[in-house]
N, C-alpha and C positions, 0 to 999 in steps of 0.2 A: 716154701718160704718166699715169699712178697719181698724184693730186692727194695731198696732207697732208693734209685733211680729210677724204680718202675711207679712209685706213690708220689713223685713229687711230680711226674708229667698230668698224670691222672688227677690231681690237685689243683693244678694250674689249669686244664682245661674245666674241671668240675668249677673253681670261680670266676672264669671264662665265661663258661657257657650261663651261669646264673645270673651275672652281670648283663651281659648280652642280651639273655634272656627278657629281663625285667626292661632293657633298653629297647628291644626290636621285636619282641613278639618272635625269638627263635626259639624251636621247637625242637630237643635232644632227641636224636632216634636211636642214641645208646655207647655206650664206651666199650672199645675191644681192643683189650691190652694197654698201650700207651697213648692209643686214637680214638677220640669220638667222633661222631655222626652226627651234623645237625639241619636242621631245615628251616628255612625262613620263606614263607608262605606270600608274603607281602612284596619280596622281587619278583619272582620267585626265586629259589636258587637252594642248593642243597650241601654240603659239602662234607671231605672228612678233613679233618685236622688231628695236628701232632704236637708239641711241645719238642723240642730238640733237646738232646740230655742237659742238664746242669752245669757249668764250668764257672771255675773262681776267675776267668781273664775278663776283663774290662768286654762289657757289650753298649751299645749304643741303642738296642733294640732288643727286645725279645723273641729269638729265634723261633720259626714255626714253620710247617712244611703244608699244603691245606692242595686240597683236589675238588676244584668245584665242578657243579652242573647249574646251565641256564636254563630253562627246557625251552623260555620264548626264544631264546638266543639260538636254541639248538648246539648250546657249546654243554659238553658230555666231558667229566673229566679231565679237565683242565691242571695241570700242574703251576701250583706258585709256591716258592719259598720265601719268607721275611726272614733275611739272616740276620748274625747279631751285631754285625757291623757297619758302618758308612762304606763302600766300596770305592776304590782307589777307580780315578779315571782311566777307562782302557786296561784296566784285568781282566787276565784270562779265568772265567768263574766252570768249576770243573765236578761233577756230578759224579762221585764212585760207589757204585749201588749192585751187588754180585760181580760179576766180572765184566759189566759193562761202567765203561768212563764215557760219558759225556756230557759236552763241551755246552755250555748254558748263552743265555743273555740276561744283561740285566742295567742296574743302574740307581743310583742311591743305595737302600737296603735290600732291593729286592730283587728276584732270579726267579727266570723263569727257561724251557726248554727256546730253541731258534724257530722250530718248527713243528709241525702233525707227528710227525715220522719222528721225534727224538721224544715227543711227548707221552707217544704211543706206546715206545720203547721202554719209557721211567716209568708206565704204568702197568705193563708186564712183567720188568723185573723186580717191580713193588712188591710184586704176589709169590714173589719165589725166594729174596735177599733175606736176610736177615738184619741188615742197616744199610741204611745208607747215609754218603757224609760229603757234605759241600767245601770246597776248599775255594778261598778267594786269595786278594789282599786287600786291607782295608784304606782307606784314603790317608792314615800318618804312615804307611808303609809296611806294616807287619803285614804277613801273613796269617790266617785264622781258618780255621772248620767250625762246620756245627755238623753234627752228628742225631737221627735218627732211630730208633730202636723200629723194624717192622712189623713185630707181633701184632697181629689186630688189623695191622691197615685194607689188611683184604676183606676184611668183614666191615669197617667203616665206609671202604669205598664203595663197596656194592648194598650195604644200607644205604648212603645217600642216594645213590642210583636207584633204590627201591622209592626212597622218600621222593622223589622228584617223576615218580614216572605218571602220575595222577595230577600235577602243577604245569599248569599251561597257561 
């Protein structure tokens, strides 16, 4: 049985990626679970992305969790999220993904690890969690998550990395 949370990410990134597609000459290397894989030949650069689950609270942005590769850059893997909200100045932005927490940087809507070493970390335990969920606060003062489904992501991440290993 196919959940509703699981067709409405898969939805969004399928006219995502169409959109996208028709705009930049990206190239799908395939959907796995809630993540697709795609490749844009013309940076180069490869990436998986996610859709963050569905919520009825007020967003400012549409939440997405994406893992690229450069190959000219030599950057592999790279972790970004777009959350769904403006970020309050000087919050503490907090990554809880299996039983590891950590601690982010970011600014405006977007978050990213501080370092190699915490990057490294979110992409190891990408392959073993079964979610993972960002907790901010946003710049009117609430607090907010967006949440992740990980099904798939280990197979989107290592398709891009497949997609990208021939782009130089």
């Amino acid at each position: 049985m196919i959940k509703r949370w699981t067709i409405l990410p898969i939805a969004a990134l399928s006219a995502l990626a169409a959109f996208a597609g028709a705009a930049q000459a990206r190239e799908s290397l395939g959907l796995y679970g809630t993540w697709g894989a795609f490749r844009d030949p013309l940076v180069p650069r490869c990436y998986a992305i996610a859709m963050a689950l569905p919520s009825t609270l007020r967003r400012d942005y549409q939440p997405y969790a994406a893992i690229g590769t450069w190959p000219k850059r030599a950057a592999r893997n790279q972790v970004h999220f777009r959350l769904s909200r403006k970020l309050a100045e000087g919050t503490k932005i907090v990554l809880r993904i299996g039983r590891e927490r950590i601690e982010l940087t970011g600014g405006g809507g977007d978050a990213w690890p501080k370092d190699d070493h915490d990057n490294a970390a979110i992409i190891a335990a990408m392959r073993s969690a079964t979610r993972m969920t960002v907790y901010a606060r946003g710049e009117t003062g609430g607090r907010f998550s967006n949440t992740w489904p990980l099904a798939g992501a280990a197979s989107a991440m290592d398709a891009a990395a497949i997609g990208c290993a021939q782009l130089r």
